[in-house]
C-alpha positions as CSV (number, residue, x, y, z in Angstrom):
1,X,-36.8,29.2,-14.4
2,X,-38.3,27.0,-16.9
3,X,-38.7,23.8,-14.1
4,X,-40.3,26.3,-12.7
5,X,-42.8,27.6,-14.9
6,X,-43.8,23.9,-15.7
7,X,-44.8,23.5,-12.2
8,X,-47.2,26.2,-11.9
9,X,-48.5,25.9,-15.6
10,X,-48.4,22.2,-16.1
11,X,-46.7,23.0,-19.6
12,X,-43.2,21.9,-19.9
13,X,-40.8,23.8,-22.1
14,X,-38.6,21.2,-24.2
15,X,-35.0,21.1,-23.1
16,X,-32.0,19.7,-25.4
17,X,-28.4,18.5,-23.6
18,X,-26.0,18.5,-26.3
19,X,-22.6,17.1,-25.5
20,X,-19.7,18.9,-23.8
21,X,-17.2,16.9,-23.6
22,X,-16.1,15.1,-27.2
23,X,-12.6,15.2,-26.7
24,X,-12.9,13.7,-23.5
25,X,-15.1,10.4,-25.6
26,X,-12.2,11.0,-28.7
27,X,-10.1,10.4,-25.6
28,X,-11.2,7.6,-24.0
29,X,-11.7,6.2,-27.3
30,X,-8.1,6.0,-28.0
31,X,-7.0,4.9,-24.5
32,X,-9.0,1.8,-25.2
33,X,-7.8,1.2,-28.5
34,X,-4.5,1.6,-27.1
35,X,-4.8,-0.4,-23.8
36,X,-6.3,-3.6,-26.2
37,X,-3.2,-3.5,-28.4
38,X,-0.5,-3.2,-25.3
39,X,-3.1,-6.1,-23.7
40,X,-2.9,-8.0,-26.8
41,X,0.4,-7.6,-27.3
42,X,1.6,-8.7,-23.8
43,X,-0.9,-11.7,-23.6
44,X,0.7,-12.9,-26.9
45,X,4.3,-12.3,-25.9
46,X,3.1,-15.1,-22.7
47,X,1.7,-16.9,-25.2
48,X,5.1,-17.7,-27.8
49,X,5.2,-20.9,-27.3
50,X,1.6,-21.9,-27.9
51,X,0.1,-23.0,-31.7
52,X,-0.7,-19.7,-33.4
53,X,-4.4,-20.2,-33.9
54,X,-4.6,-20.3,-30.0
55,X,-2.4,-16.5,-30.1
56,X,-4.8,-15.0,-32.1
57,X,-7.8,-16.4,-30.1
58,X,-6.6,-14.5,-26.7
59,X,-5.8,-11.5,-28.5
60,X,-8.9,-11.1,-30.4
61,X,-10.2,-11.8,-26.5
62,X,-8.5,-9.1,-25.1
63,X,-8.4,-6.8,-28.3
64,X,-12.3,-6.9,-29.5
65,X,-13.7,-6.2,-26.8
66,X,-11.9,-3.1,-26.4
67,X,-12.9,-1.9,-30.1
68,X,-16.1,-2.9,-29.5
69,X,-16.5,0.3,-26.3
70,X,-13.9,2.3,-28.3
71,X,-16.8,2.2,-31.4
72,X,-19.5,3.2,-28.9
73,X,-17.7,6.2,-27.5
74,X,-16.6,7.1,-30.9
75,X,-20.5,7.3,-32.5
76,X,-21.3,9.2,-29.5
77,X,-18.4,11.5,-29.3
78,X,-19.4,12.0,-33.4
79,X,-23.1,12.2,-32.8
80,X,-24.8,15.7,-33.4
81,X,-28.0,14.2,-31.7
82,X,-28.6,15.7,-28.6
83,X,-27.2,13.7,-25.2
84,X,-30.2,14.1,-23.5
85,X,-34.0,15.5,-24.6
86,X,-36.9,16.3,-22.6
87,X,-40.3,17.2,-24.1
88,X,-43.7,16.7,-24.3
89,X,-43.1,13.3,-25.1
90,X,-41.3,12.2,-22.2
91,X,-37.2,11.2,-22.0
92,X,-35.2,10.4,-25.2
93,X,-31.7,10.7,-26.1
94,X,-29.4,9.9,-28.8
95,X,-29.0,6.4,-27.2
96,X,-32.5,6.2,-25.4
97,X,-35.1,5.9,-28.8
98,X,-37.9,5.2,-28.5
99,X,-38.6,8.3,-25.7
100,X,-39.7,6.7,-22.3
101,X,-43.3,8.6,-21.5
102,X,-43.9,10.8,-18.9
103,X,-46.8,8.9,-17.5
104,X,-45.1,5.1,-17.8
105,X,-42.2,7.0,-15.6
106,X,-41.9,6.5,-11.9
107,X,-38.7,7.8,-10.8
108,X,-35.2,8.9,-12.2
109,X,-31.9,8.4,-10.6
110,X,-28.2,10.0,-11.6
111,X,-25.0,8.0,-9.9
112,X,-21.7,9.6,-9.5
113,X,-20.4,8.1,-13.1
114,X,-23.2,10.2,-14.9
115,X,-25.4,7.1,-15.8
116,X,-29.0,8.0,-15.5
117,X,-31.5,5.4,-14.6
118,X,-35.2,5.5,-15.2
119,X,-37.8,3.4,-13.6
120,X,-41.1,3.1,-16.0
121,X,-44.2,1.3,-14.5
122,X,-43.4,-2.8,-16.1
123,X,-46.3,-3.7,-18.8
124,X,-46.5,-6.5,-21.2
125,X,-43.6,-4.6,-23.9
126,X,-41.8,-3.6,-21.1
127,X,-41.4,-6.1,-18.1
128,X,-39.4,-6.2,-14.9
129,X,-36.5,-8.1,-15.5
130,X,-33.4,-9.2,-13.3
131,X,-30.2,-6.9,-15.3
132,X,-27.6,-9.0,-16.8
133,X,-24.2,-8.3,-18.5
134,X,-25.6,-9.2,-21.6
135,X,-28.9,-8.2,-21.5
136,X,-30.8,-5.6,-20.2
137,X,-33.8,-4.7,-17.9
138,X,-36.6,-2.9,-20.3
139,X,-38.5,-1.5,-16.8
140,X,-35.0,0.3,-16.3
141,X,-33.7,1.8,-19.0
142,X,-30.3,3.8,-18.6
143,X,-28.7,6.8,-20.4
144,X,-24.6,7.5,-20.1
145,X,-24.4,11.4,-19.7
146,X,-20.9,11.2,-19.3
147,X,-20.4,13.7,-22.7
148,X,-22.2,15.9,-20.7
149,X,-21.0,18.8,-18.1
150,X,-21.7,18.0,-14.0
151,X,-23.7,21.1,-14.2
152,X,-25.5,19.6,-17.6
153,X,-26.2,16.5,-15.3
154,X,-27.5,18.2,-12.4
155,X,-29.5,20.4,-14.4
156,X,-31.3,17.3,-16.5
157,X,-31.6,15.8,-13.2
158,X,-33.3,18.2,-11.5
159,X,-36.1,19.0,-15.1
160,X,-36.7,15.4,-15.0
161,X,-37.6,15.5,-11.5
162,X,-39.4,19.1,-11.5
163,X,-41.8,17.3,-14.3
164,X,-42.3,13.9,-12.2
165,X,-42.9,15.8,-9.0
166,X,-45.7,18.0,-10.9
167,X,-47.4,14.7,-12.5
168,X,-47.2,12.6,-9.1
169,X,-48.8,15.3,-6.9
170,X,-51.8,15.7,-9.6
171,X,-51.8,11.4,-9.2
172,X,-51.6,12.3,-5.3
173,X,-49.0,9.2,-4.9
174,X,-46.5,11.5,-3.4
175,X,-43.2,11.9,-4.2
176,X,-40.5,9.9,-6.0
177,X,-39.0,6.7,-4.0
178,X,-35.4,8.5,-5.4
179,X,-36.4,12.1,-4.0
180,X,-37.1,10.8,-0.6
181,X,-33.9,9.0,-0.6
182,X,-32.1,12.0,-2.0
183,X,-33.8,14.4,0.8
184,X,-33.0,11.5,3.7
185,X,-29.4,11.9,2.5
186,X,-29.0,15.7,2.3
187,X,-30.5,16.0,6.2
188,X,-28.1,12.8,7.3
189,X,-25.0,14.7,5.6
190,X,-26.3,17.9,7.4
191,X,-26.9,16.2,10.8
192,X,-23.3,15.2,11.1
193,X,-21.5,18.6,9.6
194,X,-23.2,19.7,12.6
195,X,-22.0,17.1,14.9
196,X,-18.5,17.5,13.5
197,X,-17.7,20.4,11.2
198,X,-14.0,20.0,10.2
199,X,-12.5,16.9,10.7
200,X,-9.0,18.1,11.8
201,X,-7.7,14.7,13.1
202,X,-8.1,13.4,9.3
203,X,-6.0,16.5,8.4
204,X,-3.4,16.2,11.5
205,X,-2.8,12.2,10.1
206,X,-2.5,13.1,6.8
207,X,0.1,16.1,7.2
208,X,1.8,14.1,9.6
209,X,2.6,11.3,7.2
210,X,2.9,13.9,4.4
211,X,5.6,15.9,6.8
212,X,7.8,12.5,7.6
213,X,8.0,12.0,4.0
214,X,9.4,15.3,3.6
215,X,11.8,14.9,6.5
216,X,13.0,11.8,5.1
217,X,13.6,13.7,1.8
218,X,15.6,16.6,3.3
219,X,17.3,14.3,5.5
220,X,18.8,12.5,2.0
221,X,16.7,9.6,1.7
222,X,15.2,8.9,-1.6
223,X,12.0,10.1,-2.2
224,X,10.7,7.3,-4.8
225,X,12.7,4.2,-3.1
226,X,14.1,4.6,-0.2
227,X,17.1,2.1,1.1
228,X,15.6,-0.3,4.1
229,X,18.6,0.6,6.7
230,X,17.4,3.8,6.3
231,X,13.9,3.5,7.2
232,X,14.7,0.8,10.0
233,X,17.2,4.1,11.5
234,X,14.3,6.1,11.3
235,X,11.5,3.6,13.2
236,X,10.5,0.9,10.6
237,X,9.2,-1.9,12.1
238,X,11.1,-5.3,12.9
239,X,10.7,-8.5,14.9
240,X,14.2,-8.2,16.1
241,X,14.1,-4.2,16.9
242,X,10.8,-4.6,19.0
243,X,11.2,-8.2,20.7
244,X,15.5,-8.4,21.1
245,X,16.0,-4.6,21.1
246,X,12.4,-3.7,23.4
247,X,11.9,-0.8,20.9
248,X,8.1,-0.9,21.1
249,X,7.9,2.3,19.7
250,X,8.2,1.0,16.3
251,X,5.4,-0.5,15.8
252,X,3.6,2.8,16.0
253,X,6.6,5.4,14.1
254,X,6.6,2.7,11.4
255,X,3.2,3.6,10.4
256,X,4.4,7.8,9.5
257,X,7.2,6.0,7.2
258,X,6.9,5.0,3.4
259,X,8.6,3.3,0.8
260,X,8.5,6.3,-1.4
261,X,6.0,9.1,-2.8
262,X,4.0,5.9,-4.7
263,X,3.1,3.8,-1.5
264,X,2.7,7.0,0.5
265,X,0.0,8.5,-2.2
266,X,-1.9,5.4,-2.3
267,X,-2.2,5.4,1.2
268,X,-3.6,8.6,1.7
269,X,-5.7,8.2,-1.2
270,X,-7.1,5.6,0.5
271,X,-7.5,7.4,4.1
272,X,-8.8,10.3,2.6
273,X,-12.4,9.3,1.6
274,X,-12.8,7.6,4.4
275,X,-11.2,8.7,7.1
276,X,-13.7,11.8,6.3
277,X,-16.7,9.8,6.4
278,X,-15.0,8.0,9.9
279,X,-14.2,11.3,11.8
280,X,-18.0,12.7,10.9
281,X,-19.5,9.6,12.2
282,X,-17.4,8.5,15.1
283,X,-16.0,12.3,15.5
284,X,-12.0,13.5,16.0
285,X,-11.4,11.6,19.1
286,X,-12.4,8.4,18.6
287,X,-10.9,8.2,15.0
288,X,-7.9,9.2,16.6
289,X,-8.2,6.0,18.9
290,X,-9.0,3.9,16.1
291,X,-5.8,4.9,13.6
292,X,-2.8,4.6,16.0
293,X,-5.2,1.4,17.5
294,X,-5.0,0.0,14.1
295,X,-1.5,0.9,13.3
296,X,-0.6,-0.8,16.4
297,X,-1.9,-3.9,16.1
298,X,-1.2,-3.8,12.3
299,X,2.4,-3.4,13.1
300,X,2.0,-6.2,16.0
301,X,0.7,-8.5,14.0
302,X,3.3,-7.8,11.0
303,X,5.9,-9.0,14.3
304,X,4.4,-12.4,13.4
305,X,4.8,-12.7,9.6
306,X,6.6,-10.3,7.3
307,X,8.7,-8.6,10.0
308,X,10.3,-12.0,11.2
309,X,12.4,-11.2,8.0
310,X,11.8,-7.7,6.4
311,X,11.3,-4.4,7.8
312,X,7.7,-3.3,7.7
313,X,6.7,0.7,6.8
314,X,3.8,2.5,5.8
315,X,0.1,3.2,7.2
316,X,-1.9,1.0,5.6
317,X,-2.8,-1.4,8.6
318,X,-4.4,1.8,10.3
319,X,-6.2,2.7,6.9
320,X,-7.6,-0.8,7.0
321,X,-8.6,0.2,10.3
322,X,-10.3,2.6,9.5
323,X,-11.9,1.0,6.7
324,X,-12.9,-1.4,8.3
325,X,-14.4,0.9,11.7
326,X,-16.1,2.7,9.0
327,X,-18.0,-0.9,7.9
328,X,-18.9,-1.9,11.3
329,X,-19.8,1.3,12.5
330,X,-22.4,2.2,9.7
331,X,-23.7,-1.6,10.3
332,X,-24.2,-0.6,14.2
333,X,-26.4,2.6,13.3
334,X,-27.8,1.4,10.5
335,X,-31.1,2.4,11.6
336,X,-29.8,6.3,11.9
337,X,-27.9,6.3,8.4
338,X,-30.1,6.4,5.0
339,X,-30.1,3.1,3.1
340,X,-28.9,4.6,0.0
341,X,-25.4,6.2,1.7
342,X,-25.4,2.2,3.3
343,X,-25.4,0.9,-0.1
344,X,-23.0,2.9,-1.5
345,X,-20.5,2.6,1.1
346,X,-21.0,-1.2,1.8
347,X,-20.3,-1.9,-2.1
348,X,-17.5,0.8,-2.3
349,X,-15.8,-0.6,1.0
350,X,-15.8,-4.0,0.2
351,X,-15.0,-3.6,-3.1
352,X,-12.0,-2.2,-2.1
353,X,-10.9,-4.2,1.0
354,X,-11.3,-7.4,-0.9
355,X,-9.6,-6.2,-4.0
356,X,-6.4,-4.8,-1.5
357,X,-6.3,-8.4,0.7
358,X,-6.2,-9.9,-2.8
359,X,-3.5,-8.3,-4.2
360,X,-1.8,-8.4,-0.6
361,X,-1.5,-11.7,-0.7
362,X,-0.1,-12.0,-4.1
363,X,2.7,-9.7,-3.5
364,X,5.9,-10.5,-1.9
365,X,7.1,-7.2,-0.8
366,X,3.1,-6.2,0.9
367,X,2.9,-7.0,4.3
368,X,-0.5,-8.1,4.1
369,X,-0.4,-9.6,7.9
370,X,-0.3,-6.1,9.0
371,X,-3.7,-5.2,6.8
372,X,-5.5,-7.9,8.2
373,X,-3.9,-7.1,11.9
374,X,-5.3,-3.1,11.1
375,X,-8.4,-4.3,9.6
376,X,-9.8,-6.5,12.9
377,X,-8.7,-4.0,15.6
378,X,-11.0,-1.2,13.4
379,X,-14.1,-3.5,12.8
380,X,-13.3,-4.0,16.7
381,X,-13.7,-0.9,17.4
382,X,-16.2,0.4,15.2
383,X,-18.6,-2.4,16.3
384,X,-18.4,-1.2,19.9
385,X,-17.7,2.9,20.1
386,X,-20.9,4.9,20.6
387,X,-21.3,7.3,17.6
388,X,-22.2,11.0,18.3
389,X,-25.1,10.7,16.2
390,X,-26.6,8.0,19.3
391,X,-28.9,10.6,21.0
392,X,-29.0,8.1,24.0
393,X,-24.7,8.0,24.4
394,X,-23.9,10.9,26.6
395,X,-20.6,12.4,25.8
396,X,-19.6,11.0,29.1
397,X,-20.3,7.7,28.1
398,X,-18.7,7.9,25.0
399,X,-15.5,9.3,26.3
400,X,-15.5,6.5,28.7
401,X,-15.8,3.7,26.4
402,X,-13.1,4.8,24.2
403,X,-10.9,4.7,27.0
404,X,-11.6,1.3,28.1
405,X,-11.0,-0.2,24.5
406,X,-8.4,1.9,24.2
407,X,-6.9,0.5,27.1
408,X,-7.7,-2.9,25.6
409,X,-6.1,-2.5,22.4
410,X,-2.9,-1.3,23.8
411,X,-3.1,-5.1,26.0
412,X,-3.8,-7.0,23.1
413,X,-1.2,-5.6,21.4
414,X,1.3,-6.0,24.4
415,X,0.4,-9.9,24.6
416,X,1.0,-10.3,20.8
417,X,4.3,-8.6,20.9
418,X,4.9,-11.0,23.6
419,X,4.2,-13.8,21.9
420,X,5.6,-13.1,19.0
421,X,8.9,-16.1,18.2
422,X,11.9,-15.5,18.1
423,X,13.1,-13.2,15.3
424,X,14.5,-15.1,12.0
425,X,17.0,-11.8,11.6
426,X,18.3,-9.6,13.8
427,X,18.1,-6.3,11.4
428,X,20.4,-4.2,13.9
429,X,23.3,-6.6,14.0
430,X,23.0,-7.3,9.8
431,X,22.9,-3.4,9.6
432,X,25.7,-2.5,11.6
433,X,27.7,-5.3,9.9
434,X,26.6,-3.5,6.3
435,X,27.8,-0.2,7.6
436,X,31.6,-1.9,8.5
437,X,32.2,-4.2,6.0
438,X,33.3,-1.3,3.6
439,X,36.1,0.0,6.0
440,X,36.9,-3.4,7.0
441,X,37.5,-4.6,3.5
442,X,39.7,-1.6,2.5
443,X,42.0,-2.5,5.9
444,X,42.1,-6.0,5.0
445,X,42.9,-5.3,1.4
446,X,45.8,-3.1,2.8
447,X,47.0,-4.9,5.3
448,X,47.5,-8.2,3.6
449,X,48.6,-6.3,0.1
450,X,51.4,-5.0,1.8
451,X,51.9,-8.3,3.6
452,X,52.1,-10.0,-0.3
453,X,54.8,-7.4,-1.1
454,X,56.7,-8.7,2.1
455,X,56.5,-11.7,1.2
456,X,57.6,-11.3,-2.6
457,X,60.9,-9.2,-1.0
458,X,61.4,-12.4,1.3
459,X,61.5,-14.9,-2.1
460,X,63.8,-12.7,-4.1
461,X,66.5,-12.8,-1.3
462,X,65.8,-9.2,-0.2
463,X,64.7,-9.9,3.1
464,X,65.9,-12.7,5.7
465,X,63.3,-14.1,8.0
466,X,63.2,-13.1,11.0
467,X,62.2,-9.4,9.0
468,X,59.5,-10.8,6.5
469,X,57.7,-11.8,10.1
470,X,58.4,-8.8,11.9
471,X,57.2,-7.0,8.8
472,X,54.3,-9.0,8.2
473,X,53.7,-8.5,12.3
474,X,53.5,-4.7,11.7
475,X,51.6,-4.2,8.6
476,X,48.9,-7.5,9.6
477,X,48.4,-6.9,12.9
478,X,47.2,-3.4,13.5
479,X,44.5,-4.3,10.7
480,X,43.7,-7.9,11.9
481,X,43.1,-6.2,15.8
482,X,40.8,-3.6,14.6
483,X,38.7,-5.9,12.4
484,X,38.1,-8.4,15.4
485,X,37.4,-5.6,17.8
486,X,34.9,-4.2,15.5
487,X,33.4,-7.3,14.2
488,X,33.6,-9.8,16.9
489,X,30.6,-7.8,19.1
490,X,28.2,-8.7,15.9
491,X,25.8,-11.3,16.2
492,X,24.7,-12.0,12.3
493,X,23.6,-15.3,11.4
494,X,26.2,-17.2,9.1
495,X,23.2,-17.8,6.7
496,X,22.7,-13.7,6.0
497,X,25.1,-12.4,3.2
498,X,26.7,-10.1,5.2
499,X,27.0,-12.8,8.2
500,X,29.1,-15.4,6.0
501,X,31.6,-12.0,5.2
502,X,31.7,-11.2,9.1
503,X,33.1,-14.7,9.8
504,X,35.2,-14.6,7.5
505,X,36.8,-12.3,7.9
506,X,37.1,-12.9,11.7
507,X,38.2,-16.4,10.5
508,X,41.2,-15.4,8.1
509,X,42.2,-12.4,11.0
510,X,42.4,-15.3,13.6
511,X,44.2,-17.9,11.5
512,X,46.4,-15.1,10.2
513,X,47.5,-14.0,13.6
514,X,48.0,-17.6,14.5
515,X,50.5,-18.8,12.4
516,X,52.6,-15.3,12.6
517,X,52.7,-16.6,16.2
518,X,54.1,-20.1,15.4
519,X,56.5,-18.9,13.6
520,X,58.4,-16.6,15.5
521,X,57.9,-19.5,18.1
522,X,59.7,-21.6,15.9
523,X,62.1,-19.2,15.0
524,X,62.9,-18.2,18.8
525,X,63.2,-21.9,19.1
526,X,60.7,-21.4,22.6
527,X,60.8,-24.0,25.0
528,X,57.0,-24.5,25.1
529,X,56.6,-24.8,21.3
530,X,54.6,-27.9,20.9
531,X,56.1,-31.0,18.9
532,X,53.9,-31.1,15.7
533,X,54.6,-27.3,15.8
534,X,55.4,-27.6,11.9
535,X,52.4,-29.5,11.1
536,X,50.1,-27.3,12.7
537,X,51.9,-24.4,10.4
538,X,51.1,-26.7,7.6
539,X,47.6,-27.3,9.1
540,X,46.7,-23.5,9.5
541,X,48.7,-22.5,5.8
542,X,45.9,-24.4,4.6
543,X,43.5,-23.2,6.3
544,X,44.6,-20.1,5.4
545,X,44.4,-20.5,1.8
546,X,40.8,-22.1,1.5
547,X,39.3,-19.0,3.4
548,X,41.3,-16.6,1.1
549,X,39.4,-18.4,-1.6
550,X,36.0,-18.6,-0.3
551,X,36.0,-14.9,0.6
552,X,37.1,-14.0,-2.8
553,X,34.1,-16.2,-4.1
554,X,31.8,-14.2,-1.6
555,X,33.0,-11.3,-2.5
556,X,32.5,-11.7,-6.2
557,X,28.8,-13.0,-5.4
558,X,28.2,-10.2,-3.1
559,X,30.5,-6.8,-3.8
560,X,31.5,-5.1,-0.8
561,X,31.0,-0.9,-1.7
562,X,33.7,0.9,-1.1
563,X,31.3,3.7,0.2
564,X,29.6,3.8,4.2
565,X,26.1,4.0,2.6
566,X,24.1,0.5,3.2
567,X,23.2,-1.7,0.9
568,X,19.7,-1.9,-0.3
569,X,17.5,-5.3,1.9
570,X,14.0,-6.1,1.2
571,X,11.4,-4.5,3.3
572,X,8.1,-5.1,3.4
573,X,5.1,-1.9,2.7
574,X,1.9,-2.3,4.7
């Protein structure tokens, strides 16, 4: 009411903005005083074996800078001064002295963090400088509202702007630069809620990820970490699975699975902002195309890279995707979208893309191929699908066009599954053998434990012979069959941990079932029994023994479990 009165009356009633939010300063305040010391305190921990002048120079690096915000937030938060005044004098606050004048102001903008910038017309006192870290513009002076309520904000806003507005039509120069902008913005934002009201497809992605995760949970897997057999059972992606098996399918379910609630929050967190913006620009049907696109050739090009060893989950190639459709596409109709909303998203979008490839790349367990894959196919594709908001595009046309690079996504992903080499692990065999070894190692414990006893009956005179081998037949050779007819089909490599306890155990079954052979031969006295018979019993006793010992060194290095549940294998988290 007041904004309003000073637009008929040309009086303007003074308004004081006093702060809201102390203990939210008192807060922040603390969490930097705190976040110094634990910075501090790790940097000099890194640090030990350095001179102790040097110590104290990186912590006072890390630590006073901290202090130095911590002390600012503190006077503020301690302050009685008002936030925020507007009078007859023009602008002023407690950190905004002396007040700016209402006729040296031209305009007056409020960002999302609650920093308010003012433009005043540059004079000799007050030029137009470029803003620095350590120095700032005089022509822009800015005021942190942040103690203040949103509503406090808007409101401030809004007076500030109700008292330009009045002043600028008397000058008859129009409105603000910032009020044009801000108007530009509200009827863009209009325009497309009316294009595309709810963006459903954003929701159906996002409770379909949400809804795996939960089946994964009720099925037993672990919500926080789950094991990577697991995931690969329920569609993770692999070189091997796709190329040796031919389940293609992967490289799409592998983008609804994550490696717990962490990677799958992120993720959406991620999506959520914009995916929204995506699907009111592009509209349901082609985000659709360009988040199981992306995923897709994410996940193809992961076949390349990380998958060759690891199995690959989660949906952050098709988040790239989007990310990066949501770049491109704004670039295409840049002429349609406001240059403020181009701004923001442009610094926002790169911000985070670069920061996420960064870290990608410095991570051993992020399958950063698969971000990079995701993040082409949607600048692809946002580059080249006609937007809703294209007056000229009939829906016809549009429809059309996302077909045909539809079409050629799913080929370029085909030819790069094709082309992928030849998988360094083959995840099926290595899991299979990780699901036997426990039942194989309790049968070969058995069987040769019982075979020991046999052996110590035969060396105390309790048993002749001809009944230690026929003993030793029964208890050994049942076990030894089973193990080769189980493990013998496996194809692990000998370098994988679980490969080197497959041979050997197929090894020490084979040599085993060897020289019970011989000797009965020799005992029967056979007619065929080779010459050297006795030397070859020597030969394989020997054998015999090194195996025993190696496996008991593998064994030691790498415990069997004595339970069916897989061990845990890397896996890599788009």
């Amino acid at each position: 009411m007041a904004q309003q009165d000073a637009a008929d009356t040309g009086l303007f009633t003074p308004l004081e903005f006093a702060p809201r939010h102390r203990g939210r300063a008192w807060g922040q305040a603390a969490l930097l005083v705190l976040g110094g010391l634990c910075l501090a305190w790790a940097l000099d921990s890194q640090m030990r074996a350095s001179a102790l002048p040097w110590r104290l120079m990186a912590a006072a690096s890390v630590l006073l800078p901290c202090l130095w915000m911590a002390r600012g937030l503190w006077r503020q938060a301690a302050s009685h001064a008002p936030v925020l005044r507007l009078d007859a004098r023009g602008v002023s606050g407690a950190a905004l002295q002396p007040p700016v004048p209402w006729d040296a102001l031209e305009d007056a903008t409020l960002d999302r963090s609650g920093m308010l910038r003012l433009q005043r017309r540059p004079d000799a006192e007050h030029p137009d400088r470029p803003q620095g870290w350590w120095r700032h513009n005089p022509a822009r002076p800015r005021l942190s509202l942040h103690l203040l309520s949103r509503r406090q904000q808007d409101i401030a806003h809004d007076a500030i702007h109700a008292r330009l507005d009045l002043l600028r039509q008397q000058a008859g120069v129009g409105v603000a630069a910032s009020r044009r902008a801000m108007r530009d913005e509200d009827a863009f934002e209009s325009h497309l809620d009316t294009l595309v009201p709810t963006p459903w497809a954003l929701y159906a992605v996002v409770a379909a990820n949400v809804l795996v995760w939960a089946m994964n949970w009720a099925a037993g897997l672990s919500p926080t970490r789950p094991a990577s057999p697991e995931l690969f059972a329920w569609g993770a992606n692999a070189a091997s699975a796709v190329v040796l098996d031919g389940q293609w399918w992967r490289l799409l379910t592998a983008a609804f699975l994550h490696g717990g609630i962490v990677h799958l929050t992120f993720n959406m967190l991620g999506l959520w902002e914009a995916g929204k913006q995506l699907c009111r620009l592009l509209g349901n049907g082609q985000f659709t195309l360009v988040y199981g696109a992306s995923a897709l050739a994410g996940g193809a090009a992961s076949l390349h890279y990380a998958a060759q060893n690891s199995v690959s989950v989660g949906a952050s190639g098709a988040v790239f995707g989007v990310l990066g459709a949501l770049v491109t596409a704004s670039w295409h109709y840049r002429h349609l979208v406001p240059a403020t909303n181009l701004r923001r998203l442009w610094t926002g979008l790169g911000f985070f893309i670069g920061y996420s490839l960064l870290h990608g790349f410095t991570q051993e367990n992020v399958d950063n191929a698969a971000h990079v894959g995701g993040l082409a196919c949607g600048m692809l594709l946002g580059l080249v699908l006609l937007a809703p908001i294209d007056r000229q595009a009939a829906a016809s046309r549009r429809r059309k066009r996302a077909a045909a690079m539809g079409l050629l996504a799913v080929a370029a992903v085909g030819y790069a599954v094709l082309a992928t080499p030849v998988p360094r692990v083959w995840h099926a065999q290595v899991y299979a053998a990780q699901e036997l070894l426990p039942e194989v190692a309790r049968r070969f414990d058995q069987g040769f434990r019982q075979m020991a006893l046999e052996a110590q009956r035969l060396q105390r005179g309790e048993i002749r012979q001809p009944v230690f081998l026929q003993n030793a037949e029964r208890s050994i050779g049942p076990a030894c069959s089973a193990i080769t007819e189980e493990l013998a089909p496996l194809r692990v490599p000998r370098w994988e941990q679980s490969g080197r306890l497959v041979h050997m155990y197929l090894q020490i079954c084979a040599v085993t079932t060897r020289s019970l052979a011989l000797e009965q031969a020799m005992l029967r006295r056979d007619p065929g029994l080779p010459a050297d018979a006795a030397a070859q019993l020597a030969q394989l006793s020997g054998q015999m023994q090194l195996a025993m010992r190696e496996l008991a060194d593998a064994v030691r290095r790498v415990p069997v479990p004595m339970t069916r549940k897989p061990a845990r294998a890397p896996q890599a988290q788009p």
